[in-house]
C-alpha positions in Angstrom: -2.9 -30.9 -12.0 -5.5 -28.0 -11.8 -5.3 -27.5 -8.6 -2.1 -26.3 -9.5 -3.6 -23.9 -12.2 -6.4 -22.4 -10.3 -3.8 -22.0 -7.3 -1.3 -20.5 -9.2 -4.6 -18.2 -10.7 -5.6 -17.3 -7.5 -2.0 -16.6 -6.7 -2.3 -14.2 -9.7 -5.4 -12.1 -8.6 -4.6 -11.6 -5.1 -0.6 -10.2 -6.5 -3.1 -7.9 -8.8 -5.7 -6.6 -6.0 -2.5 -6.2 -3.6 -0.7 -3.9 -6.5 -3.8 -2.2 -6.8 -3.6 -1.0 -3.1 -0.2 -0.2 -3.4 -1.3 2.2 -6.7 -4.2 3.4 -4.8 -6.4 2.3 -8.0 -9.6 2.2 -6.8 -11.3 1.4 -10.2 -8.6 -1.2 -10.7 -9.4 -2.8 -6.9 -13.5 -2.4 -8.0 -12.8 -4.2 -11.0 -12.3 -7.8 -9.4 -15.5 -7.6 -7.9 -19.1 -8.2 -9.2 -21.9 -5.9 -8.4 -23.1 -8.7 -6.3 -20.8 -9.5 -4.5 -21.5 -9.7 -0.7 -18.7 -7.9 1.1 -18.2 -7.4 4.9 -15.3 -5.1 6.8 -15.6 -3.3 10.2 -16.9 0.2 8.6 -20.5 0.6 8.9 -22.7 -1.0 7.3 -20.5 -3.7 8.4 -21.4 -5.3 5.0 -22.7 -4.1 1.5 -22.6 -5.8 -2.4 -20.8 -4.7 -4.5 -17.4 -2.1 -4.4 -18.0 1.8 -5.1 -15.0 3.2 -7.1 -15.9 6.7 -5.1 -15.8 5.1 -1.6 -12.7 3.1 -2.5 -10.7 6.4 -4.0 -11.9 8.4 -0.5 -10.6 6.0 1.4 -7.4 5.9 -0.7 -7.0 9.7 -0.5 -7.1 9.3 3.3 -3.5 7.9 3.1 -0.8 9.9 2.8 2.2 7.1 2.1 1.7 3.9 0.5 -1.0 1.1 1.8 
């Protein structure tokens, strides 16, 4: 049975981070991740920990319709 839960949590935060996109909210998108969290994407550094709210809203402002 809580596999169910925690699926249906994880269900929950990925809806959240995936309207946070869509609202360009960068402090939102920052906020469901830890300072130390390892991430990795294609942009150099390739990988970093941690989100910056100022990187995230830059990024953001580069897009002119919706994510």
């Amino acid at each position: 049975m809580s596999s169910v839960n925690d699926k249906t949590a994880i269900d929950n935060i990925l809806q959240q981070i995936a309207q946070a996109h869509a609202e360009k909210d960068a402090a939102k998108l920052a906020s469901f991740y830890k300072p130390s969290t390892r991430l990795f994407d294609l942009a150099p550094p390739l990988s970093r920990n941690g989100m910056n709210i100022g990187d995230i809203a830059a990024w953001f402002d580069t897009w002119d319709g919706p994510i």
